[in-house]
ROLUM-526082 format. One line per 10 residues: number of its first residue (from 1); their letters; for each residue x, y, z of C-alpha. Coordinates in Angstrom, 1 decimal. Layout:
# residues N
NUM	a	X,Y,Z  ...
***
This chain:
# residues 597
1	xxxxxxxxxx	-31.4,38.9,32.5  -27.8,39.1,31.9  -26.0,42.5,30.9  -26.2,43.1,27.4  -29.1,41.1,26.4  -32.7,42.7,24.8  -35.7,42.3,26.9  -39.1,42.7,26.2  -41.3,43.8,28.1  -45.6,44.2,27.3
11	xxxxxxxxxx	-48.4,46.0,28.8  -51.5,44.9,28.4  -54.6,47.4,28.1  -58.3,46.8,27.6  -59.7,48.5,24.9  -62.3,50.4,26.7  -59.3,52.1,28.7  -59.6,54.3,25.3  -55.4,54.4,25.8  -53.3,57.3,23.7
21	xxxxxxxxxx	-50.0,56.4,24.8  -48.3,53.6,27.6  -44.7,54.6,28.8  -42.3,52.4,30.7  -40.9,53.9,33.9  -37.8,52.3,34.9  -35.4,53.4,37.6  -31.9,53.0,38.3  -31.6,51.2,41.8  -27.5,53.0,42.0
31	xxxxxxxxxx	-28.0,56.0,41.6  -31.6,56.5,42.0  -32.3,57.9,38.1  -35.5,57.2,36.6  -36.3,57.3,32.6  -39.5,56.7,30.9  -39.9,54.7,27.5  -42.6,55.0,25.3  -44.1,51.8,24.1  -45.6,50.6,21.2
41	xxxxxxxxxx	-48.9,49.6,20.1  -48.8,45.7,19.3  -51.2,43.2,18.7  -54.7,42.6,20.4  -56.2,39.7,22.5  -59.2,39.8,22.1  -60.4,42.4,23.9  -57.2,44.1,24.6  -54.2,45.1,23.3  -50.4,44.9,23.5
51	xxxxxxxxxx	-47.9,47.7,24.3  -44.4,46.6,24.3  -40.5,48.3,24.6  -37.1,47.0,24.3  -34.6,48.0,26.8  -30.8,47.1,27.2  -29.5,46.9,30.9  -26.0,47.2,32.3  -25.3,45.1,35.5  -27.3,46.4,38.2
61	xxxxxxxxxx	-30.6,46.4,40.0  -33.7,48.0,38.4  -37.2,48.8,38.8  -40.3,49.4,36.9  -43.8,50.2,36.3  -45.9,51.7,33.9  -47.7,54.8,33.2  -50.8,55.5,30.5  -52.5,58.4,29.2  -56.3,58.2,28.0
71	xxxxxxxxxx	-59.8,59.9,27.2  -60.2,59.5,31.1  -56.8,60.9,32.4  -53.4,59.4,32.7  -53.3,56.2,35.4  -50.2,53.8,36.6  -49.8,50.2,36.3  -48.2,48.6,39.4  -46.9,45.6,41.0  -48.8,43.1,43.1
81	xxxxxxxxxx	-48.4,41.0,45.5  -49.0,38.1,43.0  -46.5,40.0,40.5  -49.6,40.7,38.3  -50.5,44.4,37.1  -52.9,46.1,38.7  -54.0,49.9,38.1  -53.3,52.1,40.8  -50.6,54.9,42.5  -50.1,52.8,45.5
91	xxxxxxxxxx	-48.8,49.3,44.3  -45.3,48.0,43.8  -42.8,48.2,41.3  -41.5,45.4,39.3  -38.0,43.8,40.1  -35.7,43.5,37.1  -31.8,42.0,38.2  -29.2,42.4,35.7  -26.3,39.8,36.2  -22.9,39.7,34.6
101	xxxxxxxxxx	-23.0,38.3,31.0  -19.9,36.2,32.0  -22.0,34.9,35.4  -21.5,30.6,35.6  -22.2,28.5,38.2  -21.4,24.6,38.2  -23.7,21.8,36.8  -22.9,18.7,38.9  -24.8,19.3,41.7  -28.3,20.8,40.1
111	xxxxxxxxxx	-30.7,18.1,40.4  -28.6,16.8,43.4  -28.7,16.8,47.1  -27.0,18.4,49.7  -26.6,16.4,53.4  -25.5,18.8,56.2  -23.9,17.6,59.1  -22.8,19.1,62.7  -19.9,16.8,62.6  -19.9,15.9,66.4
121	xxxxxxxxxx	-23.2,14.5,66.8  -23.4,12.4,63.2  -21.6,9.2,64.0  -18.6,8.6,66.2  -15.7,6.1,64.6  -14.1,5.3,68.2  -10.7,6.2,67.0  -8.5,7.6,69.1  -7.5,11.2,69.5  -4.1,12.8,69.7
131	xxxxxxxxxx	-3.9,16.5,71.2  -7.4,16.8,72.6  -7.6,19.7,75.0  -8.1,18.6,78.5  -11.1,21.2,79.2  -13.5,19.7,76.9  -16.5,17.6,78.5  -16.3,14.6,76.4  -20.1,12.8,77.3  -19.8,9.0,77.0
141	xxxxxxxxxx	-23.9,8.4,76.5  -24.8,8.9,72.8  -28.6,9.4,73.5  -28.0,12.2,76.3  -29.8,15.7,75.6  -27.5,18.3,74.9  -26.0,20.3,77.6  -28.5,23.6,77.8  -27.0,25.8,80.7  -24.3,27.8,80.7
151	xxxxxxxxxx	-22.5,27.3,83.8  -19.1,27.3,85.4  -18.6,23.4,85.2  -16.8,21.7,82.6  -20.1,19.9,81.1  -21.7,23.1,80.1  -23.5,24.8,77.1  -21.2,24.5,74.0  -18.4,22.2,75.8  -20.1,19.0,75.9
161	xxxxxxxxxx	-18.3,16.7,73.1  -20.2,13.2,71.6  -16.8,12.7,69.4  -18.4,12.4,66.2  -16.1,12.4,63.6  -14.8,12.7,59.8  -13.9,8.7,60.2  -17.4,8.7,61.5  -18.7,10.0,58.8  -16.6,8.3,56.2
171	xxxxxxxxxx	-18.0,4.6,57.8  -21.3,5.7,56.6  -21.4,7.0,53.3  -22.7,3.9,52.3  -25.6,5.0,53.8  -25.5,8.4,52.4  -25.6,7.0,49.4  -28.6,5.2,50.0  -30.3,8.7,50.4  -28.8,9.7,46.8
181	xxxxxxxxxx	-26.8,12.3,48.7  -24.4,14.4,46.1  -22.5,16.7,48.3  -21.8,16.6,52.1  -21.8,20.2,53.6  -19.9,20.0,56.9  -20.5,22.7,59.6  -17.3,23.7,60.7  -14.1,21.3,60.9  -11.3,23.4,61.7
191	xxxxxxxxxx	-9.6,23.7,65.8  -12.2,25.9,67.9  -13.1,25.5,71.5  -16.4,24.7,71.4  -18.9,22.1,70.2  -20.4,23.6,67.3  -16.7,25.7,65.9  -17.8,28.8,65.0  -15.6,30.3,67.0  -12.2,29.2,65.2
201	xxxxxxxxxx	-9.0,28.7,66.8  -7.0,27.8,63.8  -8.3,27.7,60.0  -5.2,26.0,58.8  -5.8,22.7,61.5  -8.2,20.0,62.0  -10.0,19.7,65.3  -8.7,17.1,67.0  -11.3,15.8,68.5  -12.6,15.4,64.3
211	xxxxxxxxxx	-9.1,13.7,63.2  -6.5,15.2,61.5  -6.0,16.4,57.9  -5.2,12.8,56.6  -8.9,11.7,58.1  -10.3,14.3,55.5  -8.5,13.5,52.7  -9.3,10.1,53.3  -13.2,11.2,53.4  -13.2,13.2,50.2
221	xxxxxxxxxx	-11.3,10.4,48.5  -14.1,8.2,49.4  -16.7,10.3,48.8  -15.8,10.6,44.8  -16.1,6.9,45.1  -19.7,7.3,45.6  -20.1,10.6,43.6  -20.2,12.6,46.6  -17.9,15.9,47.1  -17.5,17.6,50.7
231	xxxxxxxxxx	-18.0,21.7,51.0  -16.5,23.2,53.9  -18.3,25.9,56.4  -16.3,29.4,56.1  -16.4,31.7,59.2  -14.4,34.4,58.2  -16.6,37.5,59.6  -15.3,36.5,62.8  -12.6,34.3,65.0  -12.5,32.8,68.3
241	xxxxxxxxxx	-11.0,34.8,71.0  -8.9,31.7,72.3  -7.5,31.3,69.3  -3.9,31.1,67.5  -4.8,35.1,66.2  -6.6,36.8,69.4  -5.3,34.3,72.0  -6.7,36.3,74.4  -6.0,33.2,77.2  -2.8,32.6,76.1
251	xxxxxxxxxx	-3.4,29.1,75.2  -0.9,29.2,72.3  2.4,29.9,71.8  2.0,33.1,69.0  1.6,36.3,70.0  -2.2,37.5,69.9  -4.0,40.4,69.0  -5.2,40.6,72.5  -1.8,40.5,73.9  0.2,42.9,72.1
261	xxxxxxxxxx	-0.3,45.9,69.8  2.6,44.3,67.8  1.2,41.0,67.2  1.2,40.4,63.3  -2.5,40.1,64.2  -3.2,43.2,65.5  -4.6,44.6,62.5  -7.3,41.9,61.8  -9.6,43.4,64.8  -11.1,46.1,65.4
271	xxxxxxxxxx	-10.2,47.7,68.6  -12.1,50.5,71.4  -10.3,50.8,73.7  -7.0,48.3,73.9  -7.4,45.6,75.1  -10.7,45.0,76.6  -13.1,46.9,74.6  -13.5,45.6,70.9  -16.0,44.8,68.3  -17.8,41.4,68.6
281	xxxxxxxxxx	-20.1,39.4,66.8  -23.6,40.5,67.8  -21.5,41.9,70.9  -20.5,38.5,72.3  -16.7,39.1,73.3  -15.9,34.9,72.9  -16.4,36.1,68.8  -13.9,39.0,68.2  -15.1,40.5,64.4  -12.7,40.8,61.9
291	xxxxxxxxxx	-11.3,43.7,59.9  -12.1,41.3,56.6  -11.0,44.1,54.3  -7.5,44.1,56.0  -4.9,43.0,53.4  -3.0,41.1,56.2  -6.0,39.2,56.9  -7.7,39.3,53.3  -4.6,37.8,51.9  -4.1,35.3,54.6
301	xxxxxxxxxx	-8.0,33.9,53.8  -8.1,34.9,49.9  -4.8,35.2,49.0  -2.6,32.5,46.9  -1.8,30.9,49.6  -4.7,31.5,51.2  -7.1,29.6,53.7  -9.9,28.9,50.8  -7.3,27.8,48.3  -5.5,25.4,51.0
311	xxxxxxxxxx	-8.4,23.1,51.4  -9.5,23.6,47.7  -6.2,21.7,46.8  -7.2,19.1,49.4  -10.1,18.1,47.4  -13.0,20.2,48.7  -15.7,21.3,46.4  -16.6,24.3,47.3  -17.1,26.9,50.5  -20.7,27.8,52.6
321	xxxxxxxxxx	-19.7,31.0,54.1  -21.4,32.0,57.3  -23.1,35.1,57.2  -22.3,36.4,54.2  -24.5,39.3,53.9  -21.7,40.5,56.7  -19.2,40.3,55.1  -17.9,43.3,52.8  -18.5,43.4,48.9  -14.6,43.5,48.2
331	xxxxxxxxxx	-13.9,40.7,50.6  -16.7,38.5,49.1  -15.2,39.4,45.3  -12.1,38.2,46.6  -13.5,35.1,47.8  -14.8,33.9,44.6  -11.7,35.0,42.8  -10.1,32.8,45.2  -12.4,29.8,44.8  -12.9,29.7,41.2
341	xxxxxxxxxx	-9.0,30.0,40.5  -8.9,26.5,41.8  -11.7,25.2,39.7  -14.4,26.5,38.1  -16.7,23.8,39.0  -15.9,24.9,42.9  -19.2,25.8,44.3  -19.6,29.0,46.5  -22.6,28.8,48.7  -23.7,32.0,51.1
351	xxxxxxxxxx	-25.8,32.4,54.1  -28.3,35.1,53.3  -31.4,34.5,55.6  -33.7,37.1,53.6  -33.9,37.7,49.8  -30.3,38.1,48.5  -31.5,39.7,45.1  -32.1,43.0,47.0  -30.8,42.8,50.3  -29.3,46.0,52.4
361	xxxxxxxxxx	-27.1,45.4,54.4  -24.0,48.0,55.3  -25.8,50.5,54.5  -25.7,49.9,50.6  -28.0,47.5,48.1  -25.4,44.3,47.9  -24.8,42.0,44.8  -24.9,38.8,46.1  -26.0,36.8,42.9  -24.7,39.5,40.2
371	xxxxxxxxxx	-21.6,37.1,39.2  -18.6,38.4,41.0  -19.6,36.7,44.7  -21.8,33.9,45.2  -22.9,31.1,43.5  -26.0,30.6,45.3  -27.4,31.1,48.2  -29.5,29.5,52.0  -33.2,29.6,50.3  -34.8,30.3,53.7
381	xxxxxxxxxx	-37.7,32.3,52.1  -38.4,29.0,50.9  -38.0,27.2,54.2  -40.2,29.6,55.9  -42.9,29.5,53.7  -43.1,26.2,53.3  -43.8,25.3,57.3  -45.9,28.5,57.1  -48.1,26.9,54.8  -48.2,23.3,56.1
391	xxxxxxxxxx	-49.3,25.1,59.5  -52.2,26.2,58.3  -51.4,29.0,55.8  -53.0,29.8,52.4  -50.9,28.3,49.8  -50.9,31.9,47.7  -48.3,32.5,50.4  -45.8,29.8,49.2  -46.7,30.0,45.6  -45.7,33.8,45.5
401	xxxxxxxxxx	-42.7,33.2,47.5  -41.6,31.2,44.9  -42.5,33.2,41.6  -40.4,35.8,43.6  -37.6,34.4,43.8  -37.4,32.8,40.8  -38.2,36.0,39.3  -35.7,37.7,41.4  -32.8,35.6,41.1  -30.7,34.9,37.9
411	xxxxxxxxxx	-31.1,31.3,36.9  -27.8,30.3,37.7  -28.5,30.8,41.5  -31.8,29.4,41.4  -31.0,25.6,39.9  -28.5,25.7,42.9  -30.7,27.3,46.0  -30.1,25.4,49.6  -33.3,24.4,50.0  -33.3,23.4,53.3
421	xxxxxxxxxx	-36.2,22.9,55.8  -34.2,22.9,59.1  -30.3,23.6,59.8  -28.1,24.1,62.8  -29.8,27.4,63.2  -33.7,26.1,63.7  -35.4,24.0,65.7  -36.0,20.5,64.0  -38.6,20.3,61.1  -40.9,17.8,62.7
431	xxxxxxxxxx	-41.2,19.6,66.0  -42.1,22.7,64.1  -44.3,21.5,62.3  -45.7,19.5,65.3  -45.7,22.1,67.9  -47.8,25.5,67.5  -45.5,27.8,69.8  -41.9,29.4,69.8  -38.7,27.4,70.0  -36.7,30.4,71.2
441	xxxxxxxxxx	-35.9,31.6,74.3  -36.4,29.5,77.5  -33.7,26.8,77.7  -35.1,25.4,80.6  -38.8,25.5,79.0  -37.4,23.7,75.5  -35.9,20.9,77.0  -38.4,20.0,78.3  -40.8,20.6,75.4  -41.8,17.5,73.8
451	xxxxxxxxxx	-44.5,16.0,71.4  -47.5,14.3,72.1  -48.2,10.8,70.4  -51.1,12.4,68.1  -48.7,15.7,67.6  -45.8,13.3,66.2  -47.9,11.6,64.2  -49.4,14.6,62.2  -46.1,15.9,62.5  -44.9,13.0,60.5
461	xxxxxxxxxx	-47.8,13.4,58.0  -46.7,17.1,57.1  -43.2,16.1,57.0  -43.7,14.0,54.1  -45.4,16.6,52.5  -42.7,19.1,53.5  -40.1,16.7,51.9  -41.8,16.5,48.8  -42.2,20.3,48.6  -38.5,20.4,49.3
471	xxxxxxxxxx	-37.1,18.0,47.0  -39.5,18.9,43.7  -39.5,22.8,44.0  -36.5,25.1,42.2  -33.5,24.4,44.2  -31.3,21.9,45.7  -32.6,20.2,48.4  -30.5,20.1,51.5  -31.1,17.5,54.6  -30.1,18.5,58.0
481	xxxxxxxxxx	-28.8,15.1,59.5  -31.3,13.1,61.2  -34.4,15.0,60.1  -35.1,12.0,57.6  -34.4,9.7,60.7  -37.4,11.5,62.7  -35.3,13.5,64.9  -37.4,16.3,67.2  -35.7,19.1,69.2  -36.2,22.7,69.8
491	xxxxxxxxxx	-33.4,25.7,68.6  -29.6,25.4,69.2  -28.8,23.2,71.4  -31.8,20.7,71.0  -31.3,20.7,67.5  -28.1,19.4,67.5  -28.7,16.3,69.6  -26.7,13.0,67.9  -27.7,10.9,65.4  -30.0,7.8,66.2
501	xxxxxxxxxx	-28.7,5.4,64.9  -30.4,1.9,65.5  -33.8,4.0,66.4  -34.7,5.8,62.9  -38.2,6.6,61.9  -37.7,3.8,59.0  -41.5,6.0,57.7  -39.5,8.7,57.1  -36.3,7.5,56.1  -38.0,5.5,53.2
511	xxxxxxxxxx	-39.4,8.8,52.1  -36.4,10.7,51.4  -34.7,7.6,49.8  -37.6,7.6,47.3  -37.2,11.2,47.1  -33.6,11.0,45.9  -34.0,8.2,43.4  -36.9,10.1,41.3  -34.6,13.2,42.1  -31.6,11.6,40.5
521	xxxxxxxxxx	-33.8,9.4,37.1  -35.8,13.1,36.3  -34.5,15.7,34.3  -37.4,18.2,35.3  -35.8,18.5,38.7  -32.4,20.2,36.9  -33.1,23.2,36.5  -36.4,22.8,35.3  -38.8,25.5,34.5  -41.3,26.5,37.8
531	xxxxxxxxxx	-45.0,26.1,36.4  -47.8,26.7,39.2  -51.0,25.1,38.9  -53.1,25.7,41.6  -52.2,27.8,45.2  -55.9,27.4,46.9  -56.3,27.5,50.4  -54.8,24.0,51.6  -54.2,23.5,47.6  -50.8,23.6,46.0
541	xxxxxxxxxx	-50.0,22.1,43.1  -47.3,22.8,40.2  -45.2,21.6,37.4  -41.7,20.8,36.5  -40.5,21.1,33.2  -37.0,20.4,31.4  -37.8,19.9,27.5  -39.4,16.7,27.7  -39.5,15.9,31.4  -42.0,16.8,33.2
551	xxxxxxxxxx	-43.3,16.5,36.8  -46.7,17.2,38.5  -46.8,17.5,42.5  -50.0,18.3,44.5  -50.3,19.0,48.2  -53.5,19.0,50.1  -52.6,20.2,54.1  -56.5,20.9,54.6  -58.7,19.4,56.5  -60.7,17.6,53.8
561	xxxxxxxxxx	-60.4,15.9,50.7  -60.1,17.6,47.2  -60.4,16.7,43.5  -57.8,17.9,41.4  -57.9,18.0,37.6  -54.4,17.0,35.9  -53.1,19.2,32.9  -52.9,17.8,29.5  -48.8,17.8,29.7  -48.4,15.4,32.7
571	xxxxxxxxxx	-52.0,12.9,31.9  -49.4,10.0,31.0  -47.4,10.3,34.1  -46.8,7.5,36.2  -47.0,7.6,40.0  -44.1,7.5,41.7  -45.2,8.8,45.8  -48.9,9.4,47.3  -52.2,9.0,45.3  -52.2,8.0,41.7
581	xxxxxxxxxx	-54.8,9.8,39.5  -57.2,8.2,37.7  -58.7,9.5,34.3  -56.9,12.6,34.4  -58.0,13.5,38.1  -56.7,12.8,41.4  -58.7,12.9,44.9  -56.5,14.1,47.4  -57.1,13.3,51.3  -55.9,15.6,54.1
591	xxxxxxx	-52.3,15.7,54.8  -51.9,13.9,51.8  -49.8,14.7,48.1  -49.0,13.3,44.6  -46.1,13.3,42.1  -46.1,12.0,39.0  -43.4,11.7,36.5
***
């Protein structure tokens, strides 16, 4: 609810609880304060009856329960794993989040779609380079596995280059467009010294190896053509230690943190013992952290001037910041100052692997999705729940996952949720969902893990139903390059392996272009209400609904076929993927699904 509004909340009793009085506890998750209301008697149902309060909520994070006296004692109502009531003293507490009245977040891409891409392994233009470094490994075989081991040559883990590149990616939009793609999100573009970027040299230059600035200019100009905008991958929490600040090799010409206590950019890190021992991300010295609440450094990202507002004016739409939930609260307020001053519609998008609505992280509750930070958020509960379920898990699982979030989060961030199913970060969809072990771990073991024939072929089954799951649930579905091509590969590198272009899964690929035309002609999927229908075992099925548009989507992952009786709302649907019902029913093989708009 937003600050300032009147909610209602009800109890309701059976009559044969004999009830004298129902109170509403509700506590203050700040400072910890608790209050109780008493609530009125209301109307009956049959054979219960209504007890409701009105409270009025300042920004903030609250919980609640309820308490009731009777002939037979006093008793508390609590919280469910299914959100329902249930009377006991052990259960939960209801979640209540209290955004800013003020909060926005932009319309154009709700309903949309979201494309990542690791720009070196999407599509390679052939352009030459100016300025590449000489100690990159620049592989000329497209189709070659990624380099896995990490060892003194110059083709190693992380320095192997494909040259993929923002010309690349400009010569197929086309094809992006195809998929109904809104918004490109591109994994980090800016000068870093190794394949993936995350370890940036310079946030104020292109890679080389990418192109230059022109090159992305030129990609954002002709992505509006096609109603596509471009969002940039911000990794501020920490830098590269060859880089233009730290320069701890003394590849460039400035004077770095790591080479003088006087260096303008001394201040941005955080320092031990000078100049070996400093803090790193997860303790890997190649990532020095930075001091993000530094007003050198703060300004140089946030400021007018800034790093977010330079690319902003380029024509970006909007920033993904990595690891957000590390980053500090005043730093983060700063950053969406920063973004929205260039445009309201600018979309701010944080990676937040865990539920963002109540997340602790240094040491104190953060505020993620309140109205001074983030838009919206990674959905990886979501993700997670999702291949949980198509491997086998009972669909209560996924359906509560949902409610909770919804529930959770303020609308604004919901309509726009990342609702990916595999990212830079995971193994690839299909070989989860095709393989029953971990991706983790073992370089050596992963590359050579591969699926059988049968495995690839269920894999593909679940896939489709994964895609529909992705694309019709609350959210914004977001496609990690290649996975509607029928790419495989374990975790990081395996899942960054190049595009195949010339040897897609055209199954799959005609899929997720079906997906994004009913995506872009239905209303329900824009911010539509969440309605669930069924969560039975192998059984999901639910509703979307956006005033008059409405959407019904069943998924059977068992084992065996099922009957499914339609509600009233959607029995004039038409079929648009999977089985079409007939006389208000549909039969449902395994692995198989249904929408209907």
């Amino acid at each position: 609810m937003a600050e300032g509004e009147t909610l209602t909340l009800r109890l309701l009793l059976h009559n044969d609880a004999r009830v004298h009085s129902a109170f509403l506890i509700l506590k203050n998750d700040a400072d910890g304060s608790v209050r109780e209301t008493k609530m009125k008697p209301g109307g009956y149902l049959e054979d219960y009856r209504f007890y409701e309060c009105e409270i009025n909520l300042t920004e903030g994070l609250y919980w609640y329960s309820f308490r009731y006296t009777s002939d037979y004692g006093e008793f508390f109502v609590k919280k469910t794993d299914t959100s329902l009531g249930i009377v006991t003293t052990d259960g939960g507490e209801w979640q209540q989040t209290v955004y800013e009245r003020n909060f926005k977040t932009p319309d154009w891409l709700s309903g949309g779609i979201i494309y990542q891409i690791f720009p070196d392994r999407f599509y390679a233009s052939g352009e030459k380079k100016e300025n590449v470094p000489p100690d990159r490994f620049l592989c000329d075989d497209w189709q070659k596995i990624p380099e896995y081991r990490q060892t003194g040559e110059k083709c190693r883990l992380g320095n192997d280059y494909y040259g993929g590149d923002l010309k690349g990616i400009e010569q197929k939009l086309d094809y992006l467009a195809s998929l109904s793609v809104s918004c490109i999100y591109l994994n980090p573009i800016f000068e870093a010294h190794s394949n993936h970027r995350y370890n940036t040299a310079d946030y104020g230059k292109i890679d080389p190896l990418l192109g230059t600035e022109e090159d992305l200019c030129s990609l954002i100009k002709a992505a509006e053509k096609r109603g596509i905008s471009i969002i940039l991958d911000g990794v501020f929490s920490h830098t590269g230690d060859d880089s233009v600040y730290f320069n701890r090799f003394g590849r460039y010409d400035s004077i770095g943190a790591a080479q003088s206590q006087d260096s303008e950019f001394y201040s941005w890190y955080k320092f031990d013992e000078y100049p070996e021992k400093y803090a790193a991300w997860w303790g890997v010295p190649s990532l020095p952290e930075t001091n993000e609440n530094d007003l050198s450094f703060s300004n140089y990202i946030t400021g007018e001037n800034g790093i977010i507002r330079y690319w902003l004016k380029k024509g970006i739409k909007g920033w993904r910041l990595d690891v957000a939930d590390e980053l500090p609260d005043e730093f983060l307020d700063k950053i969406r100052i920063a973004v929205k001053s260039e445009g309201e519609d600018n979309f701010l998008l944080g990676e937040v692997w865990e539920d963002a609505s109540n997340k602790i992280s240094y040491g104190a509750r953060r505020r993620f999705l309140r109205g001074r930070q983030l838009d919206s958020v990674m959905n990886y509960p979501f993700a997670d729940a999702i291949v949980a379920y198509l491997k086998g898990g009972d669909s209560s699982r996924l359906a509560n996952t949902v409610l909770d979030i919804t529930e959770n989060y303020p609308p604004q961030a919901v309509k726009l949720l990342m609702n990916h199913i595999g990212t830079h970060d995971t193994a690839r969809i299909l070989t989860r969902l095709g393989k029953d072990e971990l991706f983790e771990g073992d370089r050596e073991r992963q590359s050579k893990l591969t699926l059988s024939p049968e495995e690839y072929e269920k894999a593909v089954k679940l896939l489709k139903a994964a895609a529909v799951l992705q694309y019709t649930l609350p959210g914004v579905p977001s496609v990690f390059y290649g996975d509607e091509a029928g790419v495989t590969g374990c975790s990081d590198p395996f899942c960054r392996v190049t595009f195949p272009w010339g040897r897609e899964n055209g199954e799959i690929t005609e899929i997720y272009k079906k997906l994004g035309k009913i995506r872009k002609e239905t209303e329900a999927f824009a911010g539509g209400d969440f309605v669930p229908v069924i969560s039975d075992g192998g059984i999901f099925a639910f509703m979307r609904q956006n005033g008059k548009s409405r959407a019904f989507i069943a998924v059977n992952r068992s084992d065996t076929e099922t009957e499914i009786t339609l509600p009233d709302e959607v029995l004039k649907n038409k079929t648009f993927l999977g089985e079409a019902p007939k006389k208000g029913k549909v039969i449902l093989p395994p692995l198989s699904f249904s929408l209907t708009v």
